[in-house]
C-alpha positions as CSV (number, residue, x, y, z in Angstrom):
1,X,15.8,-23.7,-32.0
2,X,17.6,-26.9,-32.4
3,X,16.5,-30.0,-32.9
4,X,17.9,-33.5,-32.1
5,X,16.3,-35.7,-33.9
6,X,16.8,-36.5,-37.5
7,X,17.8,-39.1,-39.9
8,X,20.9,-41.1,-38.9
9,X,23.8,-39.4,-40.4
10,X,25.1,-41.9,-42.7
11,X,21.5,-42.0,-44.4
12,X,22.0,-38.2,-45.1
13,X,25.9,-38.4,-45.8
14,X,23.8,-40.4,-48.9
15,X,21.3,-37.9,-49.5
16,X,24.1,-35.2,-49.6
17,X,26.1,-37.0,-51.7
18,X,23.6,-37.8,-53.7
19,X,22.5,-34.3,-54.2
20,X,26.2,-33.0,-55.0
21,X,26.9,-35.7,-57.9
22,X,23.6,-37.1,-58.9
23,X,20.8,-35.8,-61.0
24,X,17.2,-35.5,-58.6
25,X,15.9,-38.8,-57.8
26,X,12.7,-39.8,-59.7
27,X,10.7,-42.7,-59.3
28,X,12.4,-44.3,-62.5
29,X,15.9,-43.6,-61.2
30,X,17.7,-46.5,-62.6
31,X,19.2,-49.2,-60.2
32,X,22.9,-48.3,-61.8
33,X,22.5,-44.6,-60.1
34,X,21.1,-46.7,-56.8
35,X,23.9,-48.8,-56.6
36,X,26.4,-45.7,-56.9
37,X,25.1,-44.1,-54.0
38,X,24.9,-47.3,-51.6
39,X,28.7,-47.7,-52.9
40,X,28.9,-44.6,-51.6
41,X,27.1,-44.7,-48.4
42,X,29.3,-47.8,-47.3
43,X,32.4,-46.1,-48.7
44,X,31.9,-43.4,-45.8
45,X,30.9,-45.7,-43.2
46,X,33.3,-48.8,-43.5
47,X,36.3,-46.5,-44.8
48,X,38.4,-45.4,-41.9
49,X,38.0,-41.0,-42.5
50,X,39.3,-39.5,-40.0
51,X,36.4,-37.0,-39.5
52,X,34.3,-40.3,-38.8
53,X,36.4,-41.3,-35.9
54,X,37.2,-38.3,-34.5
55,X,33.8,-36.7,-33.1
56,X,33.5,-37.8,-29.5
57,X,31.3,-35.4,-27.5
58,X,32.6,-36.7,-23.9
59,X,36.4,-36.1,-24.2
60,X,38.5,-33.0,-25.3
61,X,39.6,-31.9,-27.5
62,X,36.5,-29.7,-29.0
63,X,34.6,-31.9,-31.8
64,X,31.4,-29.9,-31.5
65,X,31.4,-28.5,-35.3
66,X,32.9,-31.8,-36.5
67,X,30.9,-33.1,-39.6
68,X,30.5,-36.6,-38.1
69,X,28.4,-34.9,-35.2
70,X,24.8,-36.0,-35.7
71,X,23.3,-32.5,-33.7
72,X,25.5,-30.2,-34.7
73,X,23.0,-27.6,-36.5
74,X,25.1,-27.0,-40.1
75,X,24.6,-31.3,-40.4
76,X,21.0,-30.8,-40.3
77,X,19.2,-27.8,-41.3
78,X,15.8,-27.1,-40.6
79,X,15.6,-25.1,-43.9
80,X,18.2,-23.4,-46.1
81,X,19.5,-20.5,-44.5
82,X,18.8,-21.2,-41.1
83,X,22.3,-20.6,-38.5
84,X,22.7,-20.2,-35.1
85,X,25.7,-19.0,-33.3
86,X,28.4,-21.3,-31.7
87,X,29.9,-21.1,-28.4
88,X,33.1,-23.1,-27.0
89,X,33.3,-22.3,-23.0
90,X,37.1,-23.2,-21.0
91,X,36.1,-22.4,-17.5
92,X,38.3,-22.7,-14.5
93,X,37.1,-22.1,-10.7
94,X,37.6,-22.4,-7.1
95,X,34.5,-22.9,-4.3
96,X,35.3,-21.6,-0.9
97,X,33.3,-23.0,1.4
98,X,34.7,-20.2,4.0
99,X,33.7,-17.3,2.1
100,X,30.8,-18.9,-0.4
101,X,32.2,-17.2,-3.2
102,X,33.4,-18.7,-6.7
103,X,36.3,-17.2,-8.1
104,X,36.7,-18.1,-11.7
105,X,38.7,-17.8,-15.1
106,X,36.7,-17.9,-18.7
107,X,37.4,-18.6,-22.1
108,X,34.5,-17.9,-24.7
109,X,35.0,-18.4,-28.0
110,X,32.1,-17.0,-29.6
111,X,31.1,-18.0,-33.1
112,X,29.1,-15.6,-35.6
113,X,27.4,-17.9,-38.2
114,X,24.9,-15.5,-38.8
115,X,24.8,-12.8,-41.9
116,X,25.3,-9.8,-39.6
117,X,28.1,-7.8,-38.7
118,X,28.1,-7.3,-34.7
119,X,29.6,-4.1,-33.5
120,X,28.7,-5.6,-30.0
121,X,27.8,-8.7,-28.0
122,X,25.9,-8.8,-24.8
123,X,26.7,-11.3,-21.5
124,X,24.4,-12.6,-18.6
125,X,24.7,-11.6,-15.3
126,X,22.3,-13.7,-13.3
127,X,22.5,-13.6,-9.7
128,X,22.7,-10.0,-10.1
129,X,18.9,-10.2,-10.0
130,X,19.5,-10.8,-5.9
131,X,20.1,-7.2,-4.6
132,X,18.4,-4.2,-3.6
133,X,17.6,-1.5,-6.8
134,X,17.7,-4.7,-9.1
135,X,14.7,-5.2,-11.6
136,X,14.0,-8.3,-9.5
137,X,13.6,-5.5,-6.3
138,X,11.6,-3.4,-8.3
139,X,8.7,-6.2,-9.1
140,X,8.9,-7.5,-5.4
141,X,8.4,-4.1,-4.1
142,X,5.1,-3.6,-6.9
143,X,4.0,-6.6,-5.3
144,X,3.7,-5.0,-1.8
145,X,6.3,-7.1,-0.5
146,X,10.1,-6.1,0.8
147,X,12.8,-8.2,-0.1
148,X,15.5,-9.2,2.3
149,X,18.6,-9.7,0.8
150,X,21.6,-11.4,1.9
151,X,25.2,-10.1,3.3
152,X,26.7,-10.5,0.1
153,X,23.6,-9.0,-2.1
154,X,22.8,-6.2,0.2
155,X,26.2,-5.0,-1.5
156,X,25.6,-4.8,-4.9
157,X,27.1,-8.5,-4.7
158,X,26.0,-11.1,-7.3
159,X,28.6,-11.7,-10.6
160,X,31.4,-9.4,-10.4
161,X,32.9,-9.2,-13.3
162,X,36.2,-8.1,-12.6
163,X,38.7,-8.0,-16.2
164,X,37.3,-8.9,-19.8
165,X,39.8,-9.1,-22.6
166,X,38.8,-9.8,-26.1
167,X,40.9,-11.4,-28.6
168,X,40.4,-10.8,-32.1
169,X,42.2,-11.0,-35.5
170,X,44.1,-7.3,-34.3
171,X,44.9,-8.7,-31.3
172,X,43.9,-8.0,-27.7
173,X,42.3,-5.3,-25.9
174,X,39.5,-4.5,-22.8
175,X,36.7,-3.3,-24.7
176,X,34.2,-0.9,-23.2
177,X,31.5,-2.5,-20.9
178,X,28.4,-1.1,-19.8
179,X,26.4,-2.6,-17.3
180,X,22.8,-2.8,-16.6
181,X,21.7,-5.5,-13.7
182,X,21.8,-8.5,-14.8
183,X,22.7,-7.8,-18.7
184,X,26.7,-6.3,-19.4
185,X,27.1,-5.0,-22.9
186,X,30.8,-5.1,-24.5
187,X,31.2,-2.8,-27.0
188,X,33.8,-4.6,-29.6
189,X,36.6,-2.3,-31.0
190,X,36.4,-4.3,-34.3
191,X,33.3,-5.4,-35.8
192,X,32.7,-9.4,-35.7
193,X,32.1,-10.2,-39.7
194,X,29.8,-13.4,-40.6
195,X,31.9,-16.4,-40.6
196,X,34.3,-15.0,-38.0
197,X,35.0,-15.9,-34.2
198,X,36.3,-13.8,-31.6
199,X,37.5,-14.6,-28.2
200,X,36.8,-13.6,-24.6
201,X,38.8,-14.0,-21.2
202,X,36.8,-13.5,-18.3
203,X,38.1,-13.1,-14.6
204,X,34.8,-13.2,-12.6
205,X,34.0,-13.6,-8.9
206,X,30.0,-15.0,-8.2
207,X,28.7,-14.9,-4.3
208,X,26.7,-17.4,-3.0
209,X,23.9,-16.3,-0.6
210,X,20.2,-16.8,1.0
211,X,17.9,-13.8,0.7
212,X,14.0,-14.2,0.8
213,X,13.1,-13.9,-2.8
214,X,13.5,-17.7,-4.7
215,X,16.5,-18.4,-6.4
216,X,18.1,-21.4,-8.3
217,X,21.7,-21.0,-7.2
218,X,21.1,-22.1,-3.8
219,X,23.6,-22.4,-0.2
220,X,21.9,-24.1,2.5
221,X,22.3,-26.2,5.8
222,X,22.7,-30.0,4.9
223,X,22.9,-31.1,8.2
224,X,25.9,-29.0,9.9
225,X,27.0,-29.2,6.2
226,X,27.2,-26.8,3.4
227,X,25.2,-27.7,0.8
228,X,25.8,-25.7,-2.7
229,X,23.4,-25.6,-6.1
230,X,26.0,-24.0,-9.0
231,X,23.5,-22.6,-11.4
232,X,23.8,-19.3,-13.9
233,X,27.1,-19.1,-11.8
234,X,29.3,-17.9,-14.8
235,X,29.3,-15.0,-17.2
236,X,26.7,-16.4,-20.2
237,X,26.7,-14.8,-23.1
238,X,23.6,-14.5,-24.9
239,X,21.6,-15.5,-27.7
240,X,21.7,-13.8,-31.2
241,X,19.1,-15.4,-33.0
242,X,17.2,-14.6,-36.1
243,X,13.8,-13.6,-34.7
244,X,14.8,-11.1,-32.0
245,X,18.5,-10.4,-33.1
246,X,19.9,-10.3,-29.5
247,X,17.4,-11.5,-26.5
248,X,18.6,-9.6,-23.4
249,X,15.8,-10.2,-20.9
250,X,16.5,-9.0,-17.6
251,X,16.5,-12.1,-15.2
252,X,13.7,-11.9,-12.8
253,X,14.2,-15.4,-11.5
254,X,12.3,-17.3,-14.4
255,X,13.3,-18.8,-17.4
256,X,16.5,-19.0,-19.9
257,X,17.8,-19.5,-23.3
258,X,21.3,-20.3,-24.6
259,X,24.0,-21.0,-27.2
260,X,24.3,-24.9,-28.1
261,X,28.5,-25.8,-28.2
262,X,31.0,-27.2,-25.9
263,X,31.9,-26.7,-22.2
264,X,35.3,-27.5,-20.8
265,X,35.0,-26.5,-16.5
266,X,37.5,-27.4,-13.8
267,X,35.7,-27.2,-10.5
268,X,38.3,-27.0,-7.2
269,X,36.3,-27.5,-3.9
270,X,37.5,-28.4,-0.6
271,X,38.4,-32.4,-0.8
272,X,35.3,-33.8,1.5
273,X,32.4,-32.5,-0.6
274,X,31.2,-34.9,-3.5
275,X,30.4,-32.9,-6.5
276,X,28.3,-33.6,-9.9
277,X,27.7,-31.8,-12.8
278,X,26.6,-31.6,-16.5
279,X,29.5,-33.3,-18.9
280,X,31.4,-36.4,-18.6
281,X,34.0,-36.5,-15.4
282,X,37.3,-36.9,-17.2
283,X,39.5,-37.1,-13.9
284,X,37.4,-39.6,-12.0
285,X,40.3,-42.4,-10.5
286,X,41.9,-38.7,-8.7
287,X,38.0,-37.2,-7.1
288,X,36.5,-40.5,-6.9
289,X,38.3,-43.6,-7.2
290,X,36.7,-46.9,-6.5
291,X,37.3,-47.5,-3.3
292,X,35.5,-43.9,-2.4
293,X,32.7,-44.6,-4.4
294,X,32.2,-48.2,-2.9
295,X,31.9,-46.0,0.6
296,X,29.5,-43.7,-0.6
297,X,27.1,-46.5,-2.6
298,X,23.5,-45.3,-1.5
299,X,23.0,-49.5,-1.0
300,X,25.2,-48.7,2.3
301,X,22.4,-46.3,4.2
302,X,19.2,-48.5,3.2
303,X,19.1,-49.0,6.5
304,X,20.1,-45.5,7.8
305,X,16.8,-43.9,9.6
306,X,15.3,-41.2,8.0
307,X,17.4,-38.0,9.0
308,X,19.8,-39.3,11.3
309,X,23.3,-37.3,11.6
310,X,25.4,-38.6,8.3
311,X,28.8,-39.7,9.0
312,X,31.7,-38.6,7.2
313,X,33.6,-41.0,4.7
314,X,35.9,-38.3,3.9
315,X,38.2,-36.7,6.5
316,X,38.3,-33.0,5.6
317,X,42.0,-32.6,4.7
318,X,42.4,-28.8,4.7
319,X,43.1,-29.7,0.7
320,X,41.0,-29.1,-2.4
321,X,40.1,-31.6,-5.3
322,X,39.6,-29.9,-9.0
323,X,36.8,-32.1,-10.7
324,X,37.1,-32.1,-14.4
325,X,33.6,-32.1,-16.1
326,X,33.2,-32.0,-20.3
327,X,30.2,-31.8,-22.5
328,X,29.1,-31.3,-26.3
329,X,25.8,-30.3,-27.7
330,X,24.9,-28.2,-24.7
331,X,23.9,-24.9,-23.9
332,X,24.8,-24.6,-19.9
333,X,26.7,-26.1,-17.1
334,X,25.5,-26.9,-13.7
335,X,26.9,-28.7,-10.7
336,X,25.2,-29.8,-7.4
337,X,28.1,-30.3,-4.1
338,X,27.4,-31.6,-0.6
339,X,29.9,-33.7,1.9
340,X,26.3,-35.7,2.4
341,X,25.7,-36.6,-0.9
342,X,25.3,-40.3,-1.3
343,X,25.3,-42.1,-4.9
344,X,23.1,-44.8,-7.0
345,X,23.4,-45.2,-10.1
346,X,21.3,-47.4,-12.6
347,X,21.9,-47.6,-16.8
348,X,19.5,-48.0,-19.7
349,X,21.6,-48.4,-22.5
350,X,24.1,-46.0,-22.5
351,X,23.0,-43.4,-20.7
352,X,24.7,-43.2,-16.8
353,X,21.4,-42.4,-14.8
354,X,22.6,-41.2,-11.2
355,X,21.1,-40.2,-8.0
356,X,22.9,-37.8,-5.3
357,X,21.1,-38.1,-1.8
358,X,22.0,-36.5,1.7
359,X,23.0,-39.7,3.9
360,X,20.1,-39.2,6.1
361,X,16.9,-39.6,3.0
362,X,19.7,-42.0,1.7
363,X,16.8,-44.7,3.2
364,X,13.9,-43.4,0.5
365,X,15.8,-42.6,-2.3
366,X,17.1,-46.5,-2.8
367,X,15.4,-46.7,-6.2
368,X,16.0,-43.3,-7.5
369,X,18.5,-44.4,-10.3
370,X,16.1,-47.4,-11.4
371,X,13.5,-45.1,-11.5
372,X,15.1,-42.4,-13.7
373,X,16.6,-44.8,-15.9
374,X,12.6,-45.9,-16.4
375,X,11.6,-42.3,-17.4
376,X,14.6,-42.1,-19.8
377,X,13.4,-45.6,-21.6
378,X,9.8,-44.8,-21.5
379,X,10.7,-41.1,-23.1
380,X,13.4,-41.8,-26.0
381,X,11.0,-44.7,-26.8
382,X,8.0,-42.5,-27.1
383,X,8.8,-39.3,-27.8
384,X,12.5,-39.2,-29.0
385,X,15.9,-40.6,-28.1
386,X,17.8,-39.1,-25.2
387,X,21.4,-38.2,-26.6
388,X,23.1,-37.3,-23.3
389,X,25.6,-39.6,-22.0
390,X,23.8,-39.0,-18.2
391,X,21.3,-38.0,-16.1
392,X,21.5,-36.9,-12.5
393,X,18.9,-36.9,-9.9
394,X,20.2,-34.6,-6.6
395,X,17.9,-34.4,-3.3
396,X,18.8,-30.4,-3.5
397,X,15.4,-28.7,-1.9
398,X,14.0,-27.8,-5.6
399,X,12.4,-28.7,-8.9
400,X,14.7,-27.7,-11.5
401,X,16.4,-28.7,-14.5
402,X,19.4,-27.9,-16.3
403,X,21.3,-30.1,-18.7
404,X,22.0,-33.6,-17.3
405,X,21.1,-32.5,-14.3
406,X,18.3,-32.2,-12.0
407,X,17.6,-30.7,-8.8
408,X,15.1,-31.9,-6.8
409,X,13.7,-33.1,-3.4
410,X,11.1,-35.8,-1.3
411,X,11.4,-39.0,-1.3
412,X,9.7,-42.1,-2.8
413,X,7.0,-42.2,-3.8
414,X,6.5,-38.9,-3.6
415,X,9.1,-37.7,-5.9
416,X,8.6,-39.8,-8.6
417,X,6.2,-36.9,-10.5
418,X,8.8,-34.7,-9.9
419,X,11.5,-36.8,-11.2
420,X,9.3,-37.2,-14.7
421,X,8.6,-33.4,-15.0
422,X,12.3,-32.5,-14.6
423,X,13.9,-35.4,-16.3
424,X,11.2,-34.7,-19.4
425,X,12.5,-31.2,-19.5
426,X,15.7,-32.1,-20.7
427,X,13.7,-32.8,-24.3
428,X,12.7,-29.7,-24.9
429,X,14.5,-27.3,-22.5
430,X,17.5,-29.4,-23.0
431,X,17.9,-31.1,-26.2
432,X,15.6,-28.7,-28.4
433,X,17.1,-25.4,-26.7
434,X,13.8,-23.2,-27.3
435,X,13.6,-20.0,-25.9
436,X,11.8,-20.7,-22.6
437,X,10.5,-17.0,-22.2
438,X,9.0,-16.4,-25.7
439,X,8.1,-20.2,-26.3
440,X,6.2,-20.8,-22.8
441,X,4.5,-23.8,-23.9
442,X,7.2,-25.7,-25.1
443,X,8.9,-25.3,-22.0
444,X,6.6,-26.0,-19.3
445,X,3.3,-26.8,-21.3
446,X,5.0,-29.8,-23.3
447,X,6.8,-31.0,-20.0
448,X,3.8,-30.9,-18.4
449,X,1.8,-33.2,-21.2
450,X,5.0,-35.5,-21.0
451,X,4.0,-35.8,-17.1
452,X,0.9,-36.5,-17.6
């Protein structure tokens, strides 16, 4: 579990320091010892150290494990002894919107901060869930139901995972993998020793499709449009944690747990859909420069009748854009696309709070920004400050959350309970990381109470 909030980090820089070259504090600590640690304290934070200045969780290059980072977990343990493993993600892929299929190039390096030797690691496979024989079959069916699966998923068709190289110390090799639905084990040829990292390239293919049984990564109509929801998308590797060593649940369309670090994603998709996702767009004068964004301003289609044909603002050009997305402190990426998707955008402080509407609810969702940047005041205030640089709200036909980003639907009024219950889940799903599966309560219990 990781935890956000703590001291500020020049306060514990002094309790550190304080603790390497001082005697224990007791009440009669004289006021010569006090002095030597404020002397200290504004040493570090008016001296120009490079480590100070060089942590920046919205830009490359990788600053994750820096010292100066105020929720990276080895600045503030819990208790002594306490680790959890690190995870950098480069991750380069194409949508096409002819097939619906994402073709896409990983790089994981993986981390092992924890005391044990791994003679293995094991990856995520989610939307393997969505086929027939899959555990996810096998509890519809006990329900007296049949599933109907789509094109794609009636062939065995969810994450394909089609070469895996690792990289280690020795050099490079394709270790053995052995699936088993939505879980792939990788056998390593060399053990990963505490301390170490190791290094995986990924080539993977995922499917997009529409089957009866719910799912989260979602393709669907928008109005003679293709709408697309890019969630669990990717080859995740998954959590070795204290408790449970590694937690390989099967996916059976609920809940999720992951490894807090940096992701790095290029996303190509044809040139007319607008695309958002978890990170900060680092490429945003090339996908959307200001005169595109002034055409697409949600202020435009106040007046645009409630699901009326949207127009198109951007000729398709037969060409694709790559949208450049990067993000610290997290433990997933997601992205929402439409060629509908219209934009507000509201701030409260410094967090960018966005909405994504199709053109024609464009009319009903004018105060969707306003209104999350609301929830995010009315939450850090209260229960603890939100340390995400953005927010998105997307009309997407769910109720879903996922790091900076939302999926949702309605309208206003009507989804303003929504927006708090998602938006609120980026404390503790989001910022906390707890294991939704084992910690239920802390998931959807505490989200619920921060509704309420």
């Amino acid at each position: 579990m990781h935890n956000t909030f703590a001291f500020p980090f020049q306060l514990r820089v002094v309790l550190k320091v304080q603790n390497l070259f001082l005697p224990p504090l007791k009440p009669a600590m004289s006021i010569t010892r006090f002095k030597v640690a404020i002397f200290v304290l504004m040493g570090i934070t008016c001296s120009n150290f490079s480590f100070a200045q060089n942590y920046d969780p919205n830009h490359p290059p990788d600053t994750y494990a820096s010292p100066s980072n105020p929720h990276y977990w080895k600045n503030k343990l819990p208790y002594p002894g306490y680790w959890q493993q690190d995870v950098y993600y480069n991750i380069k892929a194409i949508i096409d919107d002819r097939t619906d299929i994402i073709t896409g190039n990983l790089t994981l390096v993986y981390t092992n901060n924890s005391p044990d030797t791994l003679q293995h690691v094991f990856f995520h496979l989610y939307q393997n869930a969505f086929q027939p024989g899959s555990y996810l079959d096998n509890v519809v069916n006990n329900t007296g139901r049949k599933a109907k699966w789509g094109k794609y998923e009636s062939q065995g068709l969810g994450t394909s995972v089609e070469s895996l190289i690792v990289i280690d110390a020795s050099g490079e090799y394709s270790p053995e993998t052995l699936p088993d639905n939505t879980i792939m084990k990788v056998n390593l040829k060399n053990a990963l020793m505490p301390g170490r990292n190791i290094t995986f390239k990924i080539a993977f293919k995922t499917y997009f499709d529409r089957g009866s049984e719910r799912r989260r990564m979602k393709l669907f109509n928008a109005y003679g449009f293709k709408h697309y929801d890019g969630v669990h998308w990717y080859p995740r590797i998954c959590v070795y944690d204290r408790k449970f060593g590694w937690n390989t649940d099967q996916h059976l369309g609920r809940e999720f747990y992951g490894n807090f670090g940096t992701y790095d994603v290029q996303l190509s998709i044809p040139d007319y859909f607008v695309l958002d996702a978890t990170g900060t767009l680092q490429n945003r004068s090339e996908v959307l420069p200001d005169s595109l964004r002034k055409k697409l301003d949600i202020k435009n289609f106040a007046d645009k009748p409630w699901g009326s044909a949207p127009s198109m603002p951007i000729i398709p050009s037969g060409k694709f854009k790559t949208w450049h997305f990067y993000a610290e402190n997290v433990h997933d990426f997601a992205w929402t696309a439409d060629p509908t998707y219209r934009i507000g955008e509201a701030w409260w402080e410094d967090v960018q709070c966005i909405a994504l509407v199709q053109a024609p609810h464009a009319s009903k969702w004018q105060n969707a920004a306003d209104y999350t940047a609301k929830i995010i005041e009315v939450f850090s205030k209260d229960i603890g400050r939100y340390v995400y640089p953005k927010m998105i709200v997307a009309d997407a036909r769910d109720g879903m959350e996922y790091p900076m980003l939302t999926l949702d639907g309605g309208y206003d009024p009507v989804y303003r309970g929504l927006f708090v219950h998602e938006v609120g889940h980026n404390w503790f799903f989001g910022m906390v990381g707890s294991n939704e599966t084992y910690r239920a309560f802390l998931d959807e219990g505490f989200t619920q109470w921060l509704t309420a």
